[in-house]
N, C-alpha and C positions, 0 to 999 in steps of 0.2 A: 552461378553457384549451384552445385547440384545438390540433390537433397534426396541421401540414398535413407534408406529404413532398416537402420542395424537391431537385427532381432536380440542381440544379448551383449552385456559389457562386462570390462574382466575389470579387474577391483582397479590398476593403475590408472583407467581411465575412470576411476568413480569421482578420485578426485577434481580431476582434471573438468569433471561435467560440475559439481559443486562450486569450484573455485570460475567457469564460465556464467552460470546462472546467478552465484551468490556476488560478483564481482559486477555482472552488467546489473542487477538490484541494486548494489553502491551505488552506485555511478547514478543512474535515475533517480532512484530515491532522494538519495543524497542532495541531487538538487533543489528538487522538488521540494524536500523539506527545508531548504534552507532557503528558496525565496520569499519568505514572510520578512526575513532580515530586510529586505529592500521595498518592503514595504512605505515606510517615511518617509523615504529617501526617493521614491517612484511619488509621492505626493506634492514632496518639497520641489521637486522638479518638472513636473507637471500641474500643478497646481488642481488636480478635477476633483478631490478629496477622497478622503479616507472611504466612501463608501463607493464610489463610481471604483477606484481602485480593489476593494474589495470582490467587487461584483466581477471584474477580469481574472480574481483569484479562482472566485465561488466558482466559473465558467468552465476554469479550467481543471476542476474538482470533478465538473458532471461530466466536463469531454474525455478527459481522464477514462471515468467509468463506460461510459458513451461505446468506446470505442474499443475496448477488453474485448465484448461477444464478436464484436466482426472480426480482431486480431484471431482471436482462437478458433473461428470457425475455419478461415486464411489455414492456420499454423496445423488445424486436424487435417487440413487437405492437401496441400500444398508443400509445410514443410514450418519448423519454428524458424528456421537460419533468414529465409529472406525477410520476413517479418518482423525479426531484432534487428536488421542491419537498418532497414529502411528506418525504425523507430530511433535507435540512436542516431541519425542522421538528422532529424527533424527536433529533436531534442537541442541539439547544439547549434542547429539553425536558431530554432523559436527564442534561444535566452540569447543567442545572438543579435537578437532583430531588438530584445525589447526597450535597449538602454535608445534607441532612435524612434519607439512611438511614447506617439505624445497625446494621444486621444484615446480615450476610455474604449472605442473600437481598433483602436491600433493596438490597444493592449491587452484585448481580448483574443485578438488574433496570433500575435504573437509569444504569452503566456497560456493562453487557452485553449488554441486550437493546433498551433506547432509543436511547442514543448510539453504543453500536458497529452497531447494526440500522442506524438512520438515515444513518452512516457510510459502511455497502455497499451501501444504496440508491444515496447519493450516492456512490460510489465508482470507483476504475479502470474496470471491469469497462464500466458505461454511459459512465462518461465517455473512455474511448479507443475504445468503440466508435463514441460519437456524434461524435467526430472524425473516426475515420476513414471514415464515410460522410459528410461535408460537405465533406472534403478531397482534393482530387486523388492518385493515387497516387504520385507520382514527389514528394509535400510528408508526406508519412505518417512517413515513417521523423521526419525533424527536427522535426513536430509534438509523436507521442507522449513526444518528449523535452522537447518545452517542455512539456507537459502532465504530465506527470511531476516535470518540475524545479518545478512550482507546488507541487506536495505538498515538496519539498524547502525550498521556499522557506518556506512556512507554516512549518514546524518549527521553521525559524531566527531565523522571527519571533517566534511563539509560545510558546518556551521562556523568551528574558528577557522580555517580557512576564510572563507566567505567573508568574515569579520576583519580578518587582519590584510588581508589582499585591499580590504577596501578602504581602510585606516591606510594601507603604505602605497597604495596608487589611484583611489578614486573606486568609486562603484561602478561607472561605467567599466574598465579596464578590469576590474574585479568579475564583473559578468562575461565578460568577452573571454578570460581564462579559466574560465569555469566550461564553456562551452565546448573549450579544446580538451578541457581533461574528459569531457564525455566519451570522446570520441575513443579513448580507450577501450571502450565496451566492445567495438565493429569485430576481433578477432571473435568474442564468442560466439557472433552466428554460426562460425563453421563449427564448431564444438557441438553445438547444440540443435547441430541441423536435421531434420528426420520429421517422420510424423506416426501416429501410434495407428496405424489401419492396420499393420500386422497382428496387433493384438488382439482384434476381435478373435468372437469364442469361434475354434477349428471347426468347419460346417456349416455355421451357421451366415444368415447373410449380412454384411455389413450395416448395423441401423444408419438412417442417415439421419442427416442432421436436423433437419424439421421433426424428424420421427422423437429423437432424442430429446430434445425442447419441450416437443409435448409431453410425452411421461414424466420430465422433469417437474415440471410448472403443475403436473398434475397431484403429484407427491405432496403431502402436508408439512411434511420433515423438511422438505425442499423451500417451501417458502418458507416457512418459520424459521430455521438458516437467514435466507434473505433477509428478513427483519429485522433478525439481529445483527447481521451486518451491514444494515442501516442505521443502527445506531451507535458502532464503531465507526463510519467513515463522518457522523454529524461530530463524534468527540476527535478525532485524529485530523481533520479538516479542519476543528476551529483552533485544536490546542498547535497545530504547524503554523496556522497563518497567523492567529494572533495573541501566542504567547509573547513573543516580541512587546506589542502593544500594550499587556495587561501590566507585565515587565515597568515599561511607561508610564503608566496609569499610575501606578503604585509607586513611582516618583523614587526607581533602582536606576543603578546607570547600567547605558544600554550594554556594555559587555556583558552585563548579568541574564539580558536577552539571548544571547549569544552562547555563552554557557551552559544555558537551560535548556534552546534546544540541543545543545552537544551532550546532556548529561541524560534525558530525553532518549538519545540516539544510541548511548552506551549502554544503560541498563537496560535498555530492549535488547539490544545485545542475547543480555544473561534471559531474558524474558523468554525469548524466541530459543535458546538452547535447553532452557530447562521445562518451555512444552515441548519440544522435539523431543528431550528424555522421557517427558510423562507421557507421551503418546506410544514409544516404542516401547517401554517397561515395562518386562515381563510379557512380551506379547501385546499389548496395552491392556495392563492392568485396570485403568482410569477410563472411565466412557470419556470420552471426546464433548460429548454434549454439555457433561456436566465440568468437565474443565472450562470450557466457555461458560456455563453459568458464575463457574468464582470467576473468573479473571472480570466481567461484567461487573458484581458487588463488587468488587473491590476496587474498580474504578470509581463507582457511588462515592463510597467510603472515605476515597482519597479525597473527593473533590467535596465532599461536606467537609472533613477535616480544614480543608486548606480554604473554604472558604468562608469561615469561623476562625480561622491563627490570621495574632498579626503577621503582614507582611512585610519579612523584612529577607537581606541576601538566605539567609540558611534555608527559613522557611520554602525561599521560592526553590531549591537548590534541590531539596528533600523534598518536595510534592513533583519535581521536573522526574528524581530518581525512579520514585513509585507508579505515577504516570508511566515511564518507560519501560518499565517493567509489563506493564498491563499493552504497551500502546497498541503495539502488531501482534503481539502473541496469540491473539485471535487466529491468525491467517493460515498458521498449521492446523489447527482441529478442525477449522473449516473446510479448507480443503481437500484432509483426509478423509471428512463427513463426505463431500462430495465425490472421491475416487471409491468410499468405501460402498458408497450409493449406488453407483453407475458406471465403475468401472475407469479406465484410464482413456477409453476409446474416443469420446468425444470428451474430454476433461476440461479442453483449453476454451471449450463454447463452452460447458456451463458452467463451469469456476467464473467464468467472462460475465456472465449473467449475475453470479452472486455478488462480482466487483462492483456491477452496475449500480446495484442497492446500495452498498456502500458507497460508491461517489454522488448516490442522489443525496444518501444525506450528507455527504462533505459538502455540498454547496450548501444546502442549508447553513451546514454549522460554519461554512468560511462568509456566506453571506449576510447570513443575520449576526454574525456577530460584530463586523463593521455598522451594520442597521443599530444595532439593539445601544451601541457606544455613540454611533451617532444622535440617537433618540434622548438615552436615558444619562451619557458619559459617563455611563459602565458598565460594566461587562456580568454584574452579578444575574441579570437577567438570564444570557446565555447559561452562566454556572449551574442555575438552580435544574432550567433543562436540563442542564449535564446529567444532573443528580439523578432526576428522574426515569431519562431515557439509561442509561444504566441498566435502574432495579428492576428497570423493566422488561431491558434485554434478559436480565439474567431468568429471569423467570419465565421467558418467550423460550427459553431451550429447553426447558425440563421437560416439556410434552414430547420432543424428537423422538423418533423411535429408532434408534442406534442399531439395537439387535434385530436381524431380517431374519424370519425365517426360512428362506433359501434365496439364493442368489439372484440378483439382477440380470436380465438377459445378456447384458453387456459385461456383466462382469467375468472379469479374467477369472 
């Protein structure tokens, strides 16, 4: 496959790059969030419990993150196209393999090192970058929200699917054609094939990638990003893998699991469209920072609300909505934060980098919260964190310094 580096795109192909990048995020996504469904059902058949199974979740959370910075560093050198093919390929592999292991290390391999590996190949990280080097800047902001809202869309999809495939053939057989509809994705490597080296500033010498890393990591606005997208991937890790569970717990039938995350998946949807609006509005009207700060309260908010009502179907239905509303809608203004930072040049390594914080805290939150139900059997423990890490993110953005005053070396 080759991997030429087209300097400019005319509008018919803007689509065409949105509906590759926002379509292969369904597909991954989509899975990804929808194996918490087979959670029980991976217990009831293996019998190694709720928490050893957990911990092949958590695994595949951090490898997830793990593996974004090496994909992007791959996708800024080399090209995104061979690095989404190979990812989707491993993806439909690893949910292939997992309905045959049977040991807590069979199913760390298989959930956590194939499917979630092949996931963050094919992941944000290449795919908002490879957007936003084919996309004009003043179309960036409302892209990486349709690009976004594509992973939301998958989920929505691919919950009742997931659900009903497995009610009308088995879960085995339900995982096995799930695998095959990944494979969908394999055309947009060519769509999306290229890497942003032409964009460095005209003159000037290409930073390299070590060079880039350092001034990143060096920035204060840059980690404090990080942190807080450490404490999106602890809430989006535990609410994927064990809302199903809590679903459970609260003594709903399990379609209601299944629902929730689909309804989860939809109103992110609207979440992920309406920060693409608020980031592009009027120029962006709105700092990026301080949208990340509400979207954080307001996660808080949800999750004290919801865990003070009783639970019953509505309740759960209406905290699924509002959740999805907040869930990924992070992942535009972060991003943007990071192109607006440093340019589109090396984007796909450090976007890689901010994913990584995020999936450390997804283990966290996909593995203690199997711990915390095994310990306490219930899950208010993790809630109350939820609460916490939140108001805490939101307040971890308000120091960023959005406004530069002048440009990054690397910026276009």
């Amino acid at each position: 496959m080759s991997e030429p580096s087209a300097p400019a795109i005319q509008r018919p192909l803007l689509w065409l790059v949105l509906l590759a990048a926002a379509g292969t995020f369904a597909l991954t996504m989509g899975m990804r969030q929808s194996m918490g469904l087979f959670l029980n059902t991976l217990n009831t058949s293996t019998g190694l419990g709720i928490g050893s199974i957990s911990l092949a979740f958590a695994f595949g959370q951090l490898w997830w993150g793990l593996t974004q910075p090496f994909a992007g560093i791959v996708a800024d050198r080399i090209g995104a196209g061979r690095v989404l093919f190979v990812g989707v390929l491993l993806v439909a592999l690893g949910t292939a393999l997992t309905p045959f292991m049977h040991t807590t290390p069979g199913l760390i391999f298989a959930i956590g090192v194939l499917a979630a590996g092949g996931a963050g190949m094919a992941g944000p990280s290449v795919l908002m970058a490879a957007t936003t080097r084919l996309i004009e800047p003043a179309k960036r902001g409302m892209a990486t929200g349709i690009v976004n809202a594509g992973g939301s869309f998958g989920q929505f999809l691919f919950a009742p699917i997931a659900q009903g495939l497995t009610v009308a053939v088995g879960w085995v057989a339900a995982m096995q054609a799930m695998a095959v509809m990944v494979l969908l994705a394999l055309p947009a490597a060519w769509v999306l094939r290229g890497n942003a080296r032409h964009l460095a500033v005209s003159g000037a010498r290409p930073q390299t990638t070590r060079e880039a890393i350092r001034a990143a990591l060096a920035d204060p606005s840059y980690r404090l990003l990080c942190a807080g997208f450490f404490v999106c991937g602890f809430h989006v890790a535990f609410i994927a893998t064990h809302l199903p569970g809590v679903v459970a717990a609260c003594q709903l039938p399990p379609s209601i699991g299944a629902w929730s995350l689909a309804v989860v998946g939809l109103f992110n949807i609207v979440g992920s469209f309406a920060m693409g609006w608020a980031i592009g509005y009027q120029g962006g009207r709105w700092r990026m920072k301080s949208l990340l700060s509400l979207v954080y309260a307001t996660r808080g908010v949800a999750v004290l609300i919801f865990l003070l009502a009783p639970k019953t179907e509505f309740t759960m239905l209406v905290f699924a909505a509002v959740i999805g509303f907040t869930f990924l809608s992070t992942v535009p203004p972060t991003a943007g934060l990071v192109a607006k930072f440093f340019g589109p040049t090396n984007m796909a390594t450090l976007f890689g980098i901010v994913m990584l914080a995020h999936q450390l805290g997804g283990f966290l939150g996909a593995y203690f919260g199997g711990k915390a139900f095994e310990w306490t059997g219930s899950y208010d423990a993790i809630w109350i964190a939820d609460i916490l890490l939140a108001f805490g993110a939101a307040l971890v953005h308000l120091p960023i310094k959005e406004a530069r005053p002048a440009l990054r070396p690397q910026a276009a």
